[in-house]
C-alpha positions in Angstrom: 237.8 -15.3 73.2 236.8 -14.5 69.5 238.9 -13.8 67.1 237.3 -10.6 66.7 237.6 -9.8 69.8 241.5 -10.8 70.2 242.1 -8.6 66.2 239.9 -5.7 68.5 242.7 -6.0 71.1 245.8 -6.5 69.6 244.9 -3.4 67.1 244.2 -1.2 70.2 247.8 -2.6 71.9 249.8 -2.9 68.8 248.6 -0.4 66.4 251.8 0.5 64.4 253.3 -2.6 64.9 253.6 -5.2 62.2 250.7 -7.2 62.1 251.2 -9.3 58.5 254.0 -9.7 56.1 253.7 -11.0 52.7 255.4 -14.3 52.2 258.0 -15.5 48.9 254.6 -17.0 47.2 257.5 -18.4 44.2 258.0 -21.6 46.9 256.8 -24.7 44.9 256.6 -27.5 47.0 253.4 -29.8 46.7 253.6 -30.9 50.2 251.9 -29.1 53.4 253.9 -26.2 54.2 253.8 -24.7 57.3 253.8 -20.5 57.3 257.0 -20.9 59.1 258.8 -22.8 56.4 258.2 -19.4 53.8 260.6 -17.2 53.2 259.8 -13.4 53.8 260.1 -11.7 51.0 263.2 -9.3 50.7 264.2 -6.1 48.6 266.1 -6.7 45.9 267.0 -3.7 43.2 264.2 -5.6 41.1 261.5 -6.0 43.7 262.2 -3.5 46.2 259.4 -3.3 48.6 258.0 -5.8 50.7 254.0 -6.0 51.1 253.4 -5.2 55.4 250.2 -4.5 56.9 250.3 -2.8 60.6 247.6 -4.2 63.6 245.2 -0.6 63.2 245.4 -1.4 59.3 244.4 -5.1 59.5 241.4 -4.2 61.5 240.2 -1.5 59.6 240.5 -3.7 56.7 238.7 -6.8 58.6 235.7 -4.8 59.8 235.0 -3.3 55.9 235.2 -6.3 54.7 232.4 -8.3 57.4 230.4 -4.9 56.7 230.3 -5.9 53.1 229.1 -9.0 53.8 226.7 -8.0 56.2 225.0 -5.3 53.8 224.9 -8.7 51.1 222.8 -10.8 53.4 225.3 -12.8 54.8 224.9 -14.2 58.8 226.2 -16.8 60.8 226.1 -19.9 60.3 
């Protein structure tokens, strides 16, 4: 299945649900970190958001962005 395809689906089953959350980017290490060795980022009365994007979102945001590159000339390959 492509990954458009499975975005396409997951957006249509899961559209309010969390689809992304901004990890703690302040993690130095120089050697391969895996996205499950980050940290989430948590409010603090200094920072008090953390950065989320929902499934509907995430699409939405996926097909402007392969529409841009479309209208530039870009195709597979």
């Amino acid at each position: 299945m492509p990954i458009t395809d499975l975005l396409e689906q997951n957006a249509e089953k899961y559209a309010n649900e969390v689809a992304l959350v901004e990890v703690n980017p302040q993690i130095t290490e120089k050697r391969r970190v895996l996205w499950k060795d980050y940290d989430l980022i948590q409010p603090t009365s200094s920072q008090w958001y953390r950065r989320e994007i929902t499934w509907s979102v995430f699409n939405e945001k996926a097909n402007r962005f392969a529409q841009l590159l479309m209208s530039r000339g870009v195709k597979k390959g």
